[in-house]
OpenMM code with the backbone's topology and positions (N, CA, C; nanometers):
from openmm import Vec3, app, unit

residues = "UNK UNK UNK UNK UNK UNK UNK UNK UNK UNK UNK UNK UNK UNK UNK UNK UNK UNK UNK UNK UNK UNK UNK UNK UNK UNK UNK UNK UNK UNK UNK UNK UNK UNK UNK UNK UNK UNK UNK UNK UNK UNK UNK UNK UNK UNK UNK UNK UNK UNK UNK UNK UNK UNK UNK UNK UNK UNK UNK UNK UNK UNK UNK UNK UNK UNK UNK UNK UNK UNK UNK UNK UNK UNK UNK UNK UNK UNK UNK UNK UNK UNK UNK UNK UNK UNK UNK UNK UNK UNK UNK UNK".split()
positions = [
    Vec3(0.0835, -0.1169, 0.0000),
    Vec3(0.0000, 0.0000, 0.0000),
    Vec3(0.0890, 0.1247, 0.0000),
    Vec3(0.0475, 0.2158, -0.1057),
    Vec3(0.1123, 0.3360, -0.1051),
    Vec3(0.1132, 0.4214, 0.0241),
    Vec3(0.2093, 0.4940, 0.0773),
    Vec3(0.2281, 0.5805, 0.1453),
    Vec3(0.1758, 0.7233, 0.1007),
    Vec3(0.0754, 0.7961, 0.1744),
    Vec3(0.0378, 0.9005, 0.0873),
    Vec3(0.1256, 1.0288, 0.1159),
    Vec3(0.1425, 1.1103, 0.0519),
    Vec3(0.2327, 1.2301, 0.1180),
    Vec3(0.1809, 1.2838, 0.1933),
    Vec3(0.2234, 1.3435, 0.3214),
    Vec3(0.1662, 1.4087, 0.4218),
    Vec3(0.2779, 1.5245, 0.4202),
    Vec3(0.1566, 1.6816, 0.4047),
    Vec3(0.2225, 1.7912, 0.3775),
    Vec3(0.2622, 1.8011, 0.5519),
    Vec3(0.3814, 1.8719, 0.5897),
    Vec3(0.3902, 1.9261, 0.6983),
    Vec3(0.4529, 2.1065, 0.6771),
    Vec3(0.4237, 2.1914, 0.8179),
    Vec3(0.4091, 2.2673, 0.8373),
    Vec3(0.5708, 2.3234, 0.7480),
    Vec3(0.5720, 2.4244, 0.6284),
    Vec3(0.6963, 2.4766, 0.6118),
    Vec3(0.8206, 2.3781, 0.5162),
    Vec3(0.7784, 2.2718, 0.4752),
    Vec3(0.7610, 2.2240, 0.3428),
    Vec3(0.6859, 2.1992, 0.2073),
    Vec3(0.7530, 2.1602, 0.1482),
    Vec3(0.7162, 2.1311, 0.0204),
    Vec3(0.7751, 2.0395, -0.1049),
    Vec3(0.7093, 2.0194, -0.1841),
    Vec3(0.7750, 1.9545, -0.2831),
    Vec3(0.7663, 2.0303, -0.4691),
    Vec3(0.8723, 1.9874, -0.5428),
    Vec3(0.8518, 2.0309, -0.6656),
    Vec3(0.8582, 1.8942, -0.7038),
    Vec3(0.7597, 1.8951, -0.9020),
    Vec3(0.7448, 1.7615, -0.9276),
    Vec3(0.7882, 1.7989, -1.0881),
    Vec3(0.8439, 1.6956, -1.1543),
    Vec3(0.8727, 1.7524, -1.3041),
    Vec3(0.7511, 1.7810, -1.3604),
    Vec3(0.7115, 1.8056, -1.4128),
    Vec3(0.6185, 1.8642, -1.5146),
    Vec3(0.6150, 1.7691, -1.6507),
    Vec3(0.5462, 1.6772, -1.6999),
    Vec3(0.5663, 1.5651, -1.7588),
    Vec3(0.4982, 1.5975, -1.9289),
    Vec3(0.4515, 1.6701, -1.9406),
    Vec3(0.3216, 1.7140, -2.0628),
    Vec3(0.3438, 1.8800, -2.0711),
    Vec3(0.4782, 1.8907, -2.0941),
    Vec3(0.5138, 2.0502, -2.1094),
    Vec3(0.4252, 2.0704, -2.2707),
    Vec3(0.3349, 2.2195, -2.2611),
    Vec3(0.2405, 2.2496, -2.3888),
    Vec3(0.3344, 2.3307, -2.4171),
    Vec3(0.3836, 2.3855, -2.3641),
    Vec3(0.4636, 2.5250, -2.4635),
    Vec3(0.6167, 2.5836, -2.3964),
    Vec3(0.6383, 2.6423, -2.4685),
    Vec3(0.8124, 2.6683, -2.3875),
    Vec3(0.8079, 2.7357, -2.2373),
    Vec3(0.6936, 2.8146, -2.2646),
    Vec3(0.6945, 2.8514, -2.1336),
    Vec3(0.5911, 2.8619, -1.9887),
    Vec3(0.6035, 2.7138, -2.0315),
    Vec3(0.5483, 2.6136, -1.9385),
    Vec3(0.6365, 2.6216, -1.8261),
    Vec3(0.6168, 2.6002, -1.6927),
    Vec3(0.7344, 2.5427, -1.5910),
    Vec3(0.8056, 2.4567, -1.6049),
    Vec3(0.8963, 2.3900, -1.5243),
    Vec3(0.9536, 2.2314, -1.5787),
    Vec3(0.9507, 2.1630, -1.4483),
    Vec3(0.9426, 2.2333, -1.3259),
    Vec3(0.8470, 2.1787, -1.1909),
    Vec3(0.7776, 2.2325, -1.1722),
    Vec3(0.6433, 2.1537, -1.0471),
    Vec3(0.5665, 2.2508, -1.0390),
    Vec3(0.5203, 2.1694, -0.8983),
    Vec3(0.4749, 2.2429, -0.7627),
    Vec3(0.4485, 2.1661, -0.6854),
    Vec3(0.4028, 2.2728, -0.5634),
    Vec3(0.3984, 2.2563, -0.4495),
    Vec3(0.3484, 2.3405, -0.3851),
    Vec3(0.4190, 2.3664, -0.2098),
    Vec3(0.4471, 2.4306, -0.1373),
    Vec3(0.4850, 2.4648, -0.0476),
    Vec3(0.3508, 2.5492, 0.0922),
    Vec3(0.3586, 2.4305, 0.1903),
    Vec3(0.3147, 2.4524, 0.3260),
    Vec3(0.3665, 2.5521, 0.4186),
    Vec3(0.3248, 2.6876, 0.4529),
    Vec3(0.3712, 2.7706, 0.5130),
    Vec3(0.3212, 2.7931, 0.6145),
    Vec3(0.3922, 2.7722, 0.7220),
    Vec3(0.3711, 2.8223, 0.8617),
    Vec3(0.4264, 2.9981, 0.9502),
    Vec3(0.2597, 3.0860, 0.8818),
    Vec3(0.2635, 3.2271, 0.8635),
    Vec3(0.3328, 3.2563, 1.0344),
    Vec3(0.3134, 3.2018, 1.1050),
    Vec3(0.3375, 3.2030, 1.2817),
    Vec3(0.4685, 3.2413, 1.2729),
    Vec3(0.5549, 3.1581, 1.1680),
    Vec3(0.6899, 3.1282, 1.2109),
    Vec3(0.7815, 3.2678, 1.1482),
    Vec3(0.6700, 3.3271, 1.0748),
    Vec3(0.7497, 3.4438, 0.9837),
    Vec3(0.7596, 3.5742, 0.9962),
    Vec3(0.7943, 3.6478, 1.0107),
    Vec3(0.7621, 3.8016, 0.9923),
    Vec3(0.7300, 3.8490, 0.8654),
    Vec3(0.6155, 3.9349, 0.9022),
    Vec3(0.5338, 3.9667, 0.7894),
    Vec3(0.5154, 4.0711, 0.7429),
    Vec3(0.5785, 4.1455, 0.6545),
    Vec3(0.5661, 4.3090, 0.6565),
    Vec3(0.5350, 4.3681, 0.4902),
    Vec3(0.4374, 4.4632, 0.5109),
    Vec3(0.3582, 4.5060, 0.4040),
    Vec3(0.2990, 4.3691, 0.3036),
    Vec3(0.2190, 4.2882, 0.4142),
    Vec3(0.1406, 4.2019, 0.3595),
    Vec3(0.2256, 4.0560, 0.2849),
    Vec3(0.3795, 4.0579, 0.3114),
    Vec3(0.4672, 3.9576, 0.2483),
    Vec3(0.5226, 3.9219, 0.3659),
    Vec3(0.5611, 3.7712, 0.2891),
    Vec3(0.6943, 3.7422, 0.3939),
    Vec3(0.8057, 3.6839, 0.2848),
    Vec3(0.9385, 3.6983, 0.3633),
    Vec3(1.0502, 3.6570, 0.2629),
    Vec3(1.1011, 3.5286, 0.3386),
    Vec3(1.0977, 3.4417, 0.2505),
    Vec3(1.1236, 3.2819, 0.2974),
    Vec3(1.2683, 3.2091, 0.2331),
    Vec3(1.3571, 3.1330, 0.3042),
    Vec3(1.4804, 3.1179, 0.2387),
    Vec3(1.4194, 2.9421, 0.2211),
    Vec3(1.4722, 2.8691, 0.0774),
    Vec3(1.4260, 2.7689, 0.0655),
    Vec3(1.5789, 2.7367, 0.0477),
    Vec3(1.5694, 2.5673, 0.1194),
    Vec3(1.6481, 2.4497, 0.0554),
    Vec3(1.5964, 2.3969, -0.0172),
    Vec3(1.6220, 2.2867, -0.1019),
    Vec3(1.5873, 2.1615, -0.1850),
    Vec3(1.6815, 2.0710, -0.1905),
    Vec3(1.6204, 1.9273, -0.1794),
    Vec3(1.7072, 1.8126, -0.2053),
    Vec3(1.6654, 1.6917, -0.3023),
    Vec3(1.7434, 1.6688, -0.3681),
    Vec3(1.6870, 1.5853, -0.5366),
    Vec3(1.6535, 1.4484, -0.4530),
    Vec3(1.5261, 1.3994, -0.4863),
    Vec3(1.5114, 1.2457, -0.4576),
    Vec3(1.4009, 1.1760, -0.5296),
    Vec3(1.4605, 1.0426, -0.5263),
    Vec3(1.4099, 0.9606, -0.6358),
    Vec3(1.2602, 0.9151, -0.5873),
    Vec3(1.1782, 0.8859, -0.6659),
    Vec3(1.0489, 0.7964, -0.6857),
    Vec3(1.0218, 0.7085, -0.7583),
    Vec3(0.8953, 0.6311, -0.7782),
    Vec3(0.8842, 0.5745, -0.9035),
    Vec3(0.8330, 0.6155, -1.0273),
    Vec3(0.8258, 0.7342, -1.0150),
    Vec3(0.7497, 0.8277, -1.1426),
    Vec3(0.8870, 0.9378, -1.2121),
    Vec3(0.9901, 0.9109, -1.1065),
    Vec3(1.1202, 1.0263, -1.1828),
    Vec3(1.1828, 1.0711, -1.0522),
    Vec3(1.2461, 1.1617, -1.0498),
    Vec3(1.2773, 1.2579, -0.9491),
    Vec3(1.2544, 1.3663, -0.8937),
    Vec3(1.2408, 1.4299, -0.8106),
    Vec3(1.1446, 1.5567, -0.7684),
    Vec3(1.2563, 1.5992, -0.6373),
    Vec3(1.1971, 1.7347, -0.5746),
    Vec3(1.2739, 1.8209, -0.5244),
    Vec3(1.2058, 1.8303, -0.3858),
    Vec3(1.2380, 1.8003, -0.2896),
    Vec3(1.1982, 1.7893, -0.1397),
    Vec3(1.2537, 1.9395, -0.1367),
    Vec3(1.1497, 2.0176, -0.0523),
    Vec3(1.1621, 2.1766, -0.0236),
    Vec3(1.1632, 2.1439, 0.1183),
    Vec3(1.2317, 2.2704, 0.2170),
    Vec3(1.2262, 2.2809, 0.3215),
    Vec3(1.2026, 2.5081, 0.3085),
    Vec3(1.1094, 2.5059, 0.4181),
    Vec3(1.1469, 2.6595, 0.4324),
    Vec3(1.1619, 2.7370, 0.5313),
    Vec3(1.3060, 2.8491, 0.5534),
    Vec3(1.3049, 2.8752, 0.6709),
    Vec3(1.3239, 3.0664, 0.6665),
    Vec3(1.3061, 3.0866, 0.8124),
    Vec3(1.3453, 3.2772, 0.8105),
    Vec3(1.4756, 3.2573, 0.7010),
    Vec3(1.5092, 3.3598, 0.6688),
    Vec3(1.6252, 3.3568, 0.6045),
    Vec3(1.7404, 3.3894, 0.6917),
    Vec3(1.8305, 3.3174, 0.6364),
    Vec3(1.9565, 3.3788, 0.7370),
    Vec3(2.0195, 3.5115, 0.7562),
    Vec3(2.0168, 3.5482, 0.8664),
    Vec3(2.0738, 3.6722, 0.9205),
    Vec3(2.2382, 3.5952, 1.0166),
    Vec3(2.3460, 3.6568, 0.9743),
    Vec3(2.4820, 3.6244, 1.0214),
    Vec3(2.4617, 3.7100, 1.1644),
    Vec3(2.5213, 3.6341, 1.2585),
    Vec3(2.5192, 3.7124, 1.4223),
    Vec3(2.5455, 3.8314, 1.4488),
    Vec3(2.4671, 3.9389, 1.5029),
    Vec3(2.5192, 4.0630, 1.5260),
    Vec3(2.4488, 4.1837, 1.4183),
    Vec3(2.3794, 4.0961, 1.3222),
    Vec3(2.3477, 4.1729, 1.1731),
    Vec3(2.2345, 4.1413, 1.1928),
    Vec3(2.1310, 4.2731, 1.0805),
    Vec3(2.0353, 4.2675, 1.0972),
    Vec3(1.9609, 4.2611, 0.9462),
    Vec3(1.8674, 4.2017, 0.9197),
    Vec3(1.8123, 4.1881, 0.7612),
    Vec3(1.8109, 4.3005, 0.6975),
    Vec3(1.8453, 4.2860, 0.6128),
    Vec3(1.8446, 4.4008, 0.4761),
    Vec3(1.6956, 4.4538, 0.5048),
    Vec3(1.6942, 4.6080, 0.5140),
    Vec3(1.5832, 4.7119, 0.4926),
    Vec3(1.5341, 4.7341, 0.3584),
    Vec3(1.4384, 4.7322, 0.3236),
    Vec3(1.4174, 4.7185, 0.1533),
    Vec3(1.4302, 4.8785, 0.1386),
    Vec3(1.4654, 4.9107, 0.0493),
    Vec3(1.5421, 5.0578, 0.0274),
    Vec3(1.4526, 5.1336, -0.0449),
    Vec3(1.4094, 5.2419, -0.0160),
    Vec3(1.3268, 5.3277, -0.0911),
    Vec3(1.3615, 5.3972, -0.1866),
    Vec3(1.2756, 5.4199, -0.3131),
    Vec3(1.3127, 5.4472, -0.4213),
    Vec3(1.3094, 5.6030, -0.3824),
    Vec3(1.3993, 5.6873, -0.4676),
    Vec3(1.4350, 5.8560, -0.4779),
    Vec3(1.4094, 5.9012, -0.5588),
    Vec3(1.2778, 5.9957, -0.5709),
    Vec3(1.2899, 6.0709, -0.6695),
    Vec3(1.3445, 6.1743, -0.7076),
    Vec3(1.3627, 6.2431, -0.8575),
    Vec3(1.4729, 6.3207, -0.8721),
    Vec3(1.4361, 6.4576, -0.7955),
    Vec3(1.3079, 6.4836, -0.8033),
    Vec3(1.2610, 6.5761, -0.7100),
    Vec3(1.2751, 6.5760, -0.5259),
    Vec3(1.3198, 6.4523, -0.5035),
    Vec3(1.3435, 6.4544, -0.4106),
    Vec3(1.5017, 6.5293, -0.3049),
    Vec3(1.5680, 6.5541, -0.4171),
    Vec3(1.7196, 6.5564, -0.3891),
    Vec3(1.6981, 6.7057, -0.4031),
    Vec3(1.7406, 6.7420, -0.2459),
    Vec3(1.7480, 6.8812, -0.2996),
    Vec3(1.8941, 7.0043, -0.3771),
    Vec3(1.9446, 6.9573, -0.4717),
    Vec3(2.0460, 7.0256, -0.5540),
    Vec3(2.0229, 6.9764, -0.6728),
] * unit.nanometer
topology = app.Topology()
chain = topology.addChain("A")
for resn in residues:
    res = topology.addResidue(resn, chain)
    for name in ("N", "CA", "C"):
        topology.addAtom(name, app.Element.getBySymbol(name[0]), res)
């Protein structure tokens, strides 16, 4: 008896795409479980750092996702998304 996939919280999987119609079609396609709790959320987004690891099935190979905060190095703090300047803004 098949094992069915059981999504858990903050994974995912990609799957090849088998019946590509046109070039710009995907070439995986699969879906990712997000656990909004775990994230900070600002102006309605969150920014998520993904792994993937190639593993086999009986239908081909596909891409085990994992997703986490993104890394911040100790002492540092995440990139501020930078506001755009207009030329009117500069005063000279």
């Amino acid at each position: 008896m098949k094992k069915e996939f059981e999504k858990r919280p903050n994974t995912g999987g990609l799957f090849a795409v088998k019946s590509k119609q046109a070039s710009n079609f995907p070439d995986y396609r699969g879906d990712v479980l997000i656990q909004l709790s775990e994230f900070e959320i600002k102006d309605g987004m969150i920014e998520v750092s993904l792994s993937g690891w190639k593993k086999q099935y009986s239908g081909g190979t596909w891409l085990s996702l994992q997703a986490k905060k993104p890394w911040v190095k100790d002492g540092q703090t995440q990139p501020q998304k930078t506001q755009e300047i207009q030329d009117d803004d500069i005063p000279f």
